[in-house]
C-alpha positions in Angstrom: 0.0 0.0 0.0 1.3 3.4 -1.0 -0.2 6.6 0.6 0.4 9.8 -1.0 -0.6 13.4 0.1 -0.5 16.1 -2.7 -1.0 19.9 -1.8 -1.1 22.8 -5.1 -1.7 26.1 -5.7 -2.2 28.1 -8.6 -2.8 31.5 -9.7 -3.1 33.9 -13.1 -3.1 37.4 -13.2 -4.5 39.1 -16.6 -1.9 42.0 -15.9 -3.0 43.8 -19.2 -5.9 42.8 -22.3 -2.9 40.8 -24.1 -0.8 39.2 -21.5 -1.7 36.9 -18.6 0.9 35.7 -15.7 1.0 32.5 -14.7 2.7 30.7 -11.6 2.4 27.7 -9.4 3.6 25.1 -6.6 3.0 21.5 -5.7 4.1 19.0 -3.0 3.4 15.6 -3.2 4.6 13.2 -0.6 4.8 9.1 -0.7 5.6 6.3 1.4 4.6 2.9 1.9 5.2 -0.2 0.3 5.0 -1.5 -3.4 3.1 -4.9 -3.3 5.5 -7.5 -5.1 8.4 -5.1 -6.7 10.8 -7.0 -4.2 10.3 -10.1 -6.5 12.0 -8.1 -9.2 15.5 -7.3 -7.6 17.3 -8.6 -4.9 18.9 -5.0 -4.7 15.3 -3.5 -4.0 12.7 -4.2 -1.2 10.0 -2.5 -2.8 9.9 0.5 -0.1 8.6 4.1 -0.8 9.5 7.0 0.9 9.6 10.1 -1.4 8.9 14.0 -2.0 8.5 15.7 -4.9 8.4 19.8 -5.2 7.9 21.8 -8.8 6.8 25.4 -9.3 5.9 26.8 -11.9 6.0 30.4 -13.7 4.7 31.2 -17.4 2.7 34.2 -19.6 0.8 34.0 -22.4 0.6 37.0 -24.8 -1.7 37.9 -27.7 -0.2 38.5 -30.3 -3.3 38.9 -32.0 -7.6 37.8 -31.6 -6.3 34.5 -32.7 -3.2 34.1 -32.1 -1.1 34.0 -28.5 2.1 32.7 -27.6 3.3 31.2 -24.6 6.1 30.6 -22.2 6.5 28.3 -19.3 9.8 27.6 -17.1 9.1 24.2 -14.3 11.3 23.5 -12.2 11.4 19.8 -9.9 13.2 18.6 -7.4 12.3 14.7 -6.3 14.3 13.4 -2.9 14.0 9.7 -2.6 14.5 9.2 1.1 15.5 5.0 0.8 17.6 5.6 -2.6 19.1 8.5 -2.7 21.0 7.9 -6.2 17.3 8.5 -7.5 16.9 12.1 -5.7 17.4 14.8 -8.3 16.0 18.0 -9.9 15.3 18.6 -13.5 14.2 22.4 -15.8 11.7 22.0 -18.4 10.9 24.9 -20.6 8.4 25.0 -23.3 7.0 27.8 -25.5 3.6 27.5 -27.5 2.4 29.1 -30.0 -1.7 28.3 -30.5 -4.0 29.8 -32.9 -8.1 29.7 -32.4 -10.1 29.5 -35.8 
C-alpha cells in the first residue's frame, strides 16, 4: 500500500488585455510499500519513501484575436529518502504558439 498526500496552488493574473501571468507550486509526498516489486531485484525491497516539489512560472501573450504565444519555465526537485542515487532536480521549458479559428 502506497499513501500519497499532494498539496497545489495556482494563480493567473491578466496583468493587461494581451498578457496573462502565470505561476504555481506543488508537494506531493509518498511512502509505503509496493506490493511485489521485491520479486524483481534482490537489490530492491519494494519500499517508498519520497517528496517531490515543482513550481511553476509562465505568460501568455496575444499577439493577435487568434493568435497567442506562450512561455513556461518548471522546475522539480524529487528526494527519494531510501535511494538517494534516485533524488534529483530537472528544468523543463516549453514555449507554445496556439492559434483559435
Amino acid at each position: 500500500v502506497i499513501d500519497t498526500v499532494s498539496l497545489a496552488l495556482a494563480s493567473d493574473w491578466q496583468t493587461t488585455e494581451a498578457l496573462k501571468l502565470s505561476g504555481g507550486y506543488s508537494l506531493s509526498r509518498s511512502k509505503g510499500h509496493a506490493a511485489g516489486f521485491s520479486e524483481l531485484s534482490t537489490t530492491v525491497d519494494g519500499g517508498i519513501d519520497n517528496v517531490l516539489h515543482s513550481a511553476s512560472v509562465g505568460a501568455e501573450y496575444a499577439l493577435t484575436k487568434a493568435l497567442n504565444l506562450g512561455a513556461q519555465y518548471v522546475f522539480d526537485h524529487y528526494k527519494d529518502k531510501r535511494y538517494a542515487a534516485l533524488s534529483g532536480s530537472g528544468h523543463t521549458i516549453t514555449t507554445a504558439l496556439a492559434y483559435r479559428f
